[in-house]
KOLGU-4560 file (N, C-alpha, C; in nm, 3 decimals, padded with zeros to 5 digits):
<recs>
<n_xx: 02.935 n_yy: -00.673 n_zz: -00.360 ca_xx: 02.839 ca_yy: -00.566 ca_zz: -00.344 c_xx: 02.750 c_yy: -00.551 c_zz: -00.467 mol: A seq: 1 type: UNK>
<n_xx: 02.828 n_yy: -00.590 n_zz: -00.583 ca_xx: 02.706 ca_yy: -00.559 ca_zz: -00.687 c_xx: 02.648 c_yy: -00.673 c_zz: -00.722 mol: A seq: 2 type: UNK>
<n_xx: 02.654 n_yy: -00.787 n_zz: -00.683 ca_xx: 02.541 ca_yy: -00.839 ca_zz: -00.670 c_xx: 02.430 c_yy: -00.840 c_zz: -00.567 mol: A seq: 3 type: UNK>
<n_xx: 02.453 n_yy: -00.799 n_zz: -00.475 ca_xx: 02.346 ca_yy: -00.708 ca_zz: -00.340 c_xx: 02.252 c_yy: -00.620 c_zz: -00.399 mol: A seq: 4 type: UNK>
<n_xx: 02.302 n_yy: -00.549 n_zz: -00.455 ca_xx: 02.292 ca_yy: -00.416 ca_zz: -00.547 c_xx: 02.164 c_yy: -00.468 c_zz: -00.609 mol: A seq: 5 type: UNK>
<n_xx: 02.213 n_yy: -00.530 n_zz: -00.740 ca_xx: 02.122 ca_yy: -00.586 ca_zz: -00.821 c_xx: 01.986 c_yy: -00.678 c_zz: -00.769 mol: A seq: 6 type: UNK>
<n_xx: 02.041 n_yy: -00.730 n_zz: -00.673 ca_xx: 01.931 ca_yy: -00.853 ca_zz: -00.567 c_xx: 01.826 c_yy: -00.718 c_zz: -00.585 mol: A seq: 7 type: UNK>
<n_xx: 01.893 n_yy: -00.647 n_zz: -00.459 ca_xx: 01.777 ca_yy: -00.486 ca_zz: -00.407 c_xx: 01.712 c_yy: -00.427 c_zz: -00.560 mol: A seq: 8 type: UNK>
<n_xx: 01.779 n_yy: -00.368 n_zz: -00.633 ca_xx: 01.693 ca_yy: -00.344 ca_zz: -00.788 c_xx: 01.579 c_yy: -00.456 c_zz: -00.840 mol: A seq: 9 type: UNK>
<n_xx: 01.594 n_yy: -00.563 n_zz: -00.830 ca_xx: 01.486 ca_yy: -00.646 ca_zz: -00.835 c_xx: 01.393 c_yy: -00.668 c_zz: -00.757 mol: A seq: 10 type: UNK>
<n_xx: 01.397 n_yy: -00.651 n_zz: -00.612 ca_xx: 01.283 ca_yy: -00.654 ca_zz: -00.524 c_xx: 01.220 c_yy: -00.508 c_zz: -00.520 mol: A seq: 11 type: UNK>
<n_xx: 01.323 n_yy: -00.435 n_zz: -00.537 ca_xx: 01.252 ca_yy: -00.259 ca_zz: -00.587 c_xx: 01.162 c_yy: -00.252 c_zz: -00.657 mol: A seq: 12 type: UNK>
<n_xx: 01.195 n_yy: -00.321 n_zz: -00.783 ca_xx: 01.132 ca_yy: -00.287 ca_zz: -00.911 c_xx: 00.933 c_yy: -00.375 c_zz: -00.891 mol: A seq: 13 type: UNK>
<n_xx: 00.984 n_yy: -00.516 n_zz: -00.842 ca_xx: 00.835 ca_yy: -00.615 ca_zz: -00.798 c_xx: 00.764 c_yy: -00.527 c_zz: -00.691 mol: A seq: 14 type: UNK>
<n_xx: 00.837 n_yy: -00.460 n_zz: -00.621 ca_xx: 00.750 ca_yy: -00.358 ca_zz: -00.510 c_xx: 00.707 c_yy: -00.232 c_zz: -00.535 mol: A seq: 15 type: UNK>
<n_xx: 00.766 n_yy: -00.138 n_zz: -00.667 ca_xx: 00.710 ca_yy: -00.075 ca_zz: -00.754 c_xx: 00.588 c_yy: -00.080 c_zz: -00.791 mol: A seq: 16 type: UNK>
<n_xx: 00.573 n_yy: -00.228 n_zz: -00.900 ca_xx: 00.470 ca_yy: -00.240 ca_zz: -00.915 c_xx: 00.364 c_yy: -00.312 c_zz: -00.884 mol: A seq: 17 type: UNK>
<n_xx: 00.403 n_yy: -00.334 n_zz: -00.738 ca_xx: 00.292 ca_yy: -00.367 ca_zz: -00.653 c_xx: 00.210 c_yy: -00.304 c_zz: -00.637 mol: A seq: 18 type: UNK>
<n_xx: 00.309 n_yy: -00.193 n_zz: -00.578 ca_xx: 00.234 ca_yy: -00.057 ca_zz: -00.482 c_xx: 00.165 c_yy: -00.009 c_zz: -00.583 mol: A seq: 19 type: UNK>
<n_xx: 00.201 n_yy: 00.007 n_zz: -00.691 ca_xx: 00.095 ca_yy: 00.058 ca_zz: -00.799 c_xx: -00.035 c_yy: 00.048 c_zz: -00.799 mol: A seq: 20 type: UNK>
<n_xx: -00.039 n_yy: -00.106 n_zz: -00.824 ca_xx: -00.139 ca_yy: -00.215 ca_zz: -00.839 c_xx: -00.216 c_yy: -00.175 c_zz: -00.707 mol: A seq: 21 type: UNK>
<n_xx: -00.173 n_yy: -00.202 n_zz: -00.587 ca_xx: -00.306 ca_yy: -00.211 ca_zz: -00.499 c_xx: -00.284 c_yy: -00.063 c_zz: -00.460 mol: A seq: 22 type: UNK>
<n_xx: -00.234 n_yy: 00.010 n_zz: -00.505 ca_xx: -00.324 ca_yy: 00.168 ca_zz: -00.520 c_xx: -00.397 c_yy: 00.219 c_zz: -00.572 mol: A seq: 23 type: UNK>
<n_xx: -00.415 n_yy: 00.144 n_zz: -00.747 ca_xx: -00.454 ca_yy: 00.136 ca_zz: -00.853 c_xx: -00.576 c_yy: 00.080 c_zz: -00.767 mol: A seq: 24 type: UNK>
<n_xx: -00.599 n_yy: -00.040 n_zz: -00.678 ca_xx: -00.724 ca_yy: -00.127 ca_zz: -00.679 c_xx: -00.825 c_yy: -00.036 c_zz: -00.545 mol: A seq: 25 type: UNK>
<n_xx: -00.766 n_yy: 00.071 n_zz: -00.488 ca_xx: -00.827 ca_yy: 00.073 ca_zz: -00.384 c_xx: -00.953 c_yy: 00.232 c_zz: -00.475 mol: A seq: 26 type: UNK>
<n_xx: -01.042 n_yy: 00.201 n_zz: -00.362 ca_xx: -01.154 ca_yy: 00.278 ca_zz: -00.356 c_xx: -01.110 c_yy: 00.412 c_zz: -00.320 mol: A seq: 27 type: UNK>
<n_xx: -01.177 n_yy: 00.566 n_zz: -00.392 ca_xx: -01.158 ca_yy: 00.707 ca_zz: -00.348 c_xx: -01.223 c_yy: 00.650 c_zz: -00.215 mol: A seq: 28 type: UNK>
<n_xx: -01.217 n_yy: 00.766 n_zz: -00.110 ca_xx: -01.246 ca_yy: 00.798 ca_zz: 00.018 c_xx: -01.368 c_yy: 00.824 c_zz: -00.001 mol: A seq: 29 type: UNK>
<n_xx: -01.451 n_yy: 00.917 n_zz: -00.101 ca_xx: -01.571 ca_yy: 00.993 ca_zz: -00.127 c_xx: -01.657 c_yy: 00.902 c_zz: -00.148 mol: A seq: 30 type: UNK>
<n_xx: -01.615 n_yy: 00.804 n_zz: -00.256 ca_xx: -01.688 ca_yy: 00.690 ca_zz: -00.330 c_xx: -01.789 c_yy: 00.655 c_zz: -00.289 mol: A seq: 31 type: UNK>
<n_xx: -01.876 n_yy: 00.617 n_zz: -00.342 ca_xx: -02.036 ca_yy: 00.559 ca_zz: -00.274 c_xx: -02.102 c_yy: 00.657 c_zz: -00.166 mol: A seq: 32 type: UNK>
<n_xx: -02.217 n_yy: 00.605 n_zz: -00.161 ca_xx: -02.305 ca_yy: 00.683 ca_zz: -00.121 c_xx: -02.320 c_yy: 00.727 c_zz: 00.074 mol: A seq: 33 type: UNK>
<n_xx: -02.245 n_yy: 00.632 n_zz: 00.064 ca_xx: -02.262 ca_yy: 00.584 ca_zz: 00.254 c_xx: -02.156 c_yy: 00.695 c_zz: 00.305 mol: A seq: 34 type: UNK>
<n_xx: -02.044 n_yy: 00.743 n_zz: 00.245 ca_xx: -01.967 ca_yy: 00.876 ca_zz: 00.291 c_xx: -02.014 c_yy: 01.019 c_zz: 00.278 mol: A seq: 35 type: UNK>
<n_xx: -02.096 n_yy: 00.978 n_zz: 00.232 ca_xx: -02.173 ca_yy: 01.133 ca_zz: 00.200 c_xx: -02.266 c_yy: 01.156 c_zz: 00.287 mol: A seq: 36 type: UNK>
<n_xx: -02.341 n_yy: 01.068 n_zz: 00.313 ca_xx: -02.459 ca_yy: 01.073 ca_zz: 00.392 c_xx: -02.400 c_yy: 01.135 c_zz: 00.530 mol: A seq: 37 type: UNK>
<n_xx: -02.305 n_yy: 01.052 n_zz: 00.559 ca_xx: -02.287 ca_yy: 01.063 ca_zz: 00.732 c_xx: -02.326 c_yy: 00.944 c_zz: 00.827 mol: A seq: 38 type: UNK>
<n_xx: -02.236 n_yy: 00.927 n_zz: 00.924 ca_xx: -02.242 ca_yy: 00.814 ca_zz: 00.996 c_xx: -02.171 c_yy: 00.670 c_zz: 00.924 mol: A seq: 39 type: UNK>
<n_xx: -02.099 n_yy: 00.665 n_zz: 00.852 ca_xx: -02.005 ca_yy: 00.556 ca_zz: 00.786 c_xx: -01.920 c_yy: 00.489 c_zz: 00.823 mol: A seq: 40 type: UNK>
<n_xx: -01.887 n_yy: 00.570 n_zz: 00.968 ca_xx: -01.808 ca_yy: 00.503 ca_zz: 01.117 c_xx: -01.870 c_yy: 00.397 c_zz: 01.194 mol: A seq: 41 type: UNK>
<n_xx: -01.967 n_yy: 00.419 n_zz: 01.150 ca_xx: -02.125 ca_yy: 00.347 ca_zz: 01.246 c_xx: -02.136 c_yy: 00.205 c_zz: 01.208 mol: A seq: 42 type: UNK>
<n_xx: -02.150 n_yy: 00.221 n_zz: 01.093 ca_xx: -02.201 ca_yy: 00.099 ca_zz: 01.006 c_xx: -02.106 c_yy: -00.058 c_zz: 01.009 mol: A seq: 43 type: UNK>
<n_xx: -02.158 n_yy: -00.141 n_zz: 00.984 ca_xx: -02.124 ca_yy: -00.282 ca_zz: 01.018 c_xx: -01.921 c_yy: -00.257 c_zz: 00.890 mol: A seq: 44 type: UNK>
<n_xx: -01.951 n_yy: -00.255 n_zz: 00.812 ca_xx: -01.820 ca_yy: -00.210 ca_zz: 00.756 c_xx: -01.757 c_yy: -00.122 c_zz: 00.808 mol: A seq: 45 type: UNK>
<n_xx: -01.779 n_yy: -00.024 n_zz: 00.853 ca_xx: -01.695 ca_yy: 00.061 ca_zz: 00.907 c_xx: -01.611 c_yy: 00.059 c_zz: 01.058 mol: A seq: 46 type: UNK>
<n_xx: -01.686 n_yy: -00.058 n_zz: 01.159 ca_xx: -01.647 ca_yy: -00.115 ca_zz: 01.232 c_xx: -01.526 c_yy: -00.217 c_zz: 01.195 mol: A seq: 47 type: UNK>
<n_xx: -01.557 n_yy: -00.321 n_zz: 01.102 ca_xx: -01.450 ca_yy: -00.389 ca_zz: 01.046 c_xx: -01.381 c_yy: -00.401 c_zz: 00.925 mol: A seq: 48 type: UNK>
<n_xx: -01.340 n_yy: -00.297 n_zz: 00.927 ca_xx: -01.276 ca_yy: -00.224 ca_zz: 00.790 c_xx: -01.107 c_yy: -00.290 c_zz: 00.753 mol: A seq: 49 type: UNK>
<n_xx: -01.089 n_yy: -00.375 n_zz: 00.912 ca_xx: -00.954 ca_yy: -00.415 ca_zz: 00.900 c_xx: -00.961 c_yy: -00.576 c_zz: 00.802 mol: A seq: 50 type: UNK>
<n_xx: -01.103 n_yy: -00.650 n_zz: 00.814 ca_xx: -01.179 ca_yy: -00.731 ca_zz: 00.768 c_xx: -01.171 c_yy: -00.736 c_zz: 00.646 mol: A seq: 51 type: UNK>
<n_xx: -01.229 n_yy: -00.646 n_zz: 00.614 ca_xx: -01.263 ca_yy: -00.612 ca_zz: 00.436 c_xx: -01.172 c_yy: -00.570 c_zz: 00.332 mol: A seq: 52 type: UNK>
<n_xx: -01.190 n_yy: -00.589 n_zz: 00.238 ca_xx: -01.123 ca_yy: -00.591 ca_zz: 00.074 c_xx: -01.031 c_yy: -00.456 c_zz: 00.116 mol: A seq: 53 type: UNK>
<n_xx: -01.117 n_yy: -00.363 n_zz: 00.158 ca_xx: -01.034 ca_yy: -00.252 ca_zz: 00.158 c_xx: -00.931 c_yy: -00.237 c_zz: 00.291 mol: A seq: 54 type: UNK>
<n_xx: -00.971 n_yy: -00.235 n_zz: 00.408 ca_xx: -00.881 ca_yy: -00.259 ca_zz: 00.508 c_xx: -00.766 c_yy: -00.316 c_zz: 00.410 mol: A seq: 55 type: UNK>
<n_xx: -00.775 n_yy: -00.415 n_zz: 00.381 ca_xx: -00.641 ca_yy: -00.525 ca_zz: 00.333 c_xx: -00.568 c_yy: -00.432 c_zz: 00.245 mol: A seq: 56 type: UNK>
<n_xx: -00.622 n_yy: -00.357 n_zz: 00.094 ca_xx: -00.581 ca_yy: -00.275 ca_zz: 00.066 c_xx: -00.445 c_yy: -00.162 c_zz: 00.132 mol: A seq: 57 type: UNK>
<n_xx: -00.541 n_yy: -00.128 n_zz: 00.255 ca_xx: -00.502 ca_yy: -00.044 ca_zz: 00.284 c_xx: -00.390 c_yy: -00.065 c_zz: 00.378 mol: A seq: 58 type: UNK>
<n_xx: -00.341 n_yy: -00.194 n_zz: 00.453 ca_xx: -00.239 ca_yy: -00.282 ca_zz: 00.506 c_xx: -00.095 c_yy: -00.305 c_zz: 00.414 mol: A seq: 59 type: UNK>
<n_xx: -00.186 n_yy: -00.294 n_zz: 00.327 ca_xx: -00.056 ca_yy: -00.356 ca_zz: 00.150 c_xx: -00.011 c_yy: -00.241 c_zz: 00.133 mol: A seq: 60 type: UNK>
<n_xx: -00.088 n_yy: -00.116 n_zz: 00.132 ca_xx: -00.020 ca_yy: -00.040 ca_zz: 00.087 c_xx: 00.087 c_yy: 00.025 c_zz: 00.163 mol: A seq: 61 type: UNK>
<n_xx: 00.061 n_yy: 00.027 n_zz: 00.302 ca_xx: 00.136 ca_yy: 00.102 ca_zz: 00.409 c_xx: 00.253 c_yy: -00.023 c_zz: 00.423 mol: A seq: 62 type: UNK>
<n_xx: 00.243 n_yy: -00.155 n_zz: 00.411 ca_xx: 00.385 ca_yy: -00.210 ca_zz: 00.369 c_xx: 00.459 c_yy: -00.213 c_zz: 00.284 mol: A seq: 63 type: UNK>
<n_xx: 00.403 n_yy: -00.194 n_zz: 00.168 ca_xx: 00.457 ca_yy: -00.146 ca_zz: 00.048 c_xx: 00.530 c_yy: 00.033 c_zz: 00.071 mol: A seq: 64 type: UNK>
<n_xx: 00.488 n_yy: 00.081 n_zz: 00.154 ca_xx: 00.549 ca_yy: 00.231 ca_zz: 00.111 c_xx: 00.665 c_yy: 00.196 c_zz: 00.189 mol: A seq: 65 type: UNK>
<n_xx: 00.631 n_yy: 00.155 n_zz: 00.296 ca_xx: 00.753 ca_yy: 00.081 ca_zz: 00.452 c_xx: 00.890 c_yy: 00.009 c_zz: 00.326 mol: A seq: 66 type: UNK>
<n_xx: 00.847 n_yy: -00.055 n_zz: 00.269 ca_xx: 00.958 ca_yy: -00.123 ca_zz: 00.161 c_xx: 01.006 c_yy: -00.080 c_zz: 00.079 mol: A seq: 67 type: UNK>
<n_xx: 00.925 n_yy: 00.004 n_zz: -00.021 ca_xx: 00.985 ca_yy: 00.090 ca_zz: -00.065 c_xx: 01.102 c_yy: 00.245 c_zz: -00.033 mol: A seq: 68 type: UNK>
<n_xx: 01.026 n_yy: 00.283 n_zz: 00.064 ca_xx: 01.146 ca_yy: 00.386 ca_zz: 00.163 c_xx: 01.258 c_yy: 00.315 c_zz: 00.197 mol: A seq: 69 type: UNK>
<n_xx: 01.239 n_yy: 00.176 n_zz: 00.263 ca_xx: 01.364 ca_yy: 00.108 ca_zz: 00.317 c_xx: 01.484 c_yy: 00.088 c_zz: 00.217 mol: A seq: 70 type: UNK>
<n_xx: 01.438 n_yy: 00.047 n_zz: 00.071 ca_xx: 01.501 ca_yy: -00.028 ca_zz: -00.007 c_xx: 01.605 c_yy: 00.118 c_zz: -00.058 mol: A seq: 71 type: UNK>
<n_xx: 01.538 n_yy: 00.187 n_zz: -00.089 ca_xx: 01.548 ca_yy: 00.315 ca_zz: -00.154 c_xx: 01.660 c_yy: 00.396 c_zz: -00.051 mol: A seq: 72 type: UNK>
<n_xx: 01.643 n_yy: 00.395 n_zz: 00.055 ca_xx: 01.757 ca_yy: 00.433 ca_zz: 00.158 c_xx: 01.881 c_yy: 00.344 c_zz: 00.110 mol: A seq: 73 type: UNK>
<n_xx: 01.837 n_yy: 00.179 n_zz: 00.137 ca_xx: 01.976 ca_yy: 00.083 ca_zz: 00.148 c_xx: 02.021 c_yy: 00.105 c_zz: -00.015 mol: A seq: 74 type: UNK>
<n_xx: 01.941 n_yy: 00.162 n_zz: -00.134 ca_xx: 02.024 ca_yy: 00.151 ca_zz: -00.231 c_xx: 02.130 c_yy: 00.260 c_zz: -00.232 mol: A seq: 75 type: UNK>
<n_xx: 02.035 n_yy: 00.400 n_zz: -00.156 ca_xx: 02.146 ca_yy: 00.504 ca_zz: -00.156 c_xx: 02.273 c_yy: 00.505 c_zz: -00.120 mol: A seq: 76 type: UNK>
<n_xx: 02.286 n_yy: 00.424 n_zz: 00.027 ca_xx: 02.389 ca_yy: 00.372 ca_zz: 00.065 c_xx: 02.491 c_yy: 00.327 c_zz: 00.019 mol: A seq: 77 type: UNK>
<n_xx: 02.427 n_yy: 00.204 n_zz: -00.076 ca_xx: 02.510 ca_yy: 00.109 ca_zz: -00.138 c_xx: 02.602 c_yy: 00.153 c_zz: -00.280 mol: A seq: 78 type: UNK>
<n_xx: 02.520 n_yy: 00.334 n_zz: -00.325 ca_xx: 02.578 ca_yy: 00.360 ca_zz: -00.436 c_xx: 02.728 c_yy: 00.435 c_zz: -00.399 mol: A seq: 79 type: UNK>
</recs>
């Protein structure tokens, strides 16, 4: 078991500072000019947002939180 243990503390710790990182990289919501205006749903990016730098962002991060909760449960367990 404590080497399980330890395995999980190491993929914890690389998924830590993942999630950091591409939270760290993503764009405020407000940012730029095109959210302010109105109509930002409309626009050729905003249609394919799953496409773009940020979509992806925003994919990483919601697996990253998914991994982190998981890991964080199985360590509780394991203590």
């Amino acid at each position: 078991m404590a080497v399980v243990k330890i395995i999980l503390l190491a993929i914890y710790a690389v998924i830590c500072i993942g999630l950091i990182c591409v939270v760290l990289l993503q764009s405020g919501k407000s940012a730029g000019l095109t959210g302010s205006i109105g109509g930002a749903a409309e626009t050729y990016w905003g249609k394919n947002k799953a496409r773009s730098l940020e979509g992806t962002f925003e994919k990483y991060t919601k697996i990253g939180a998914f991994s982190f909760i998981a890991i964080t449960i199985l360590l509780n367990i394991l203590a």
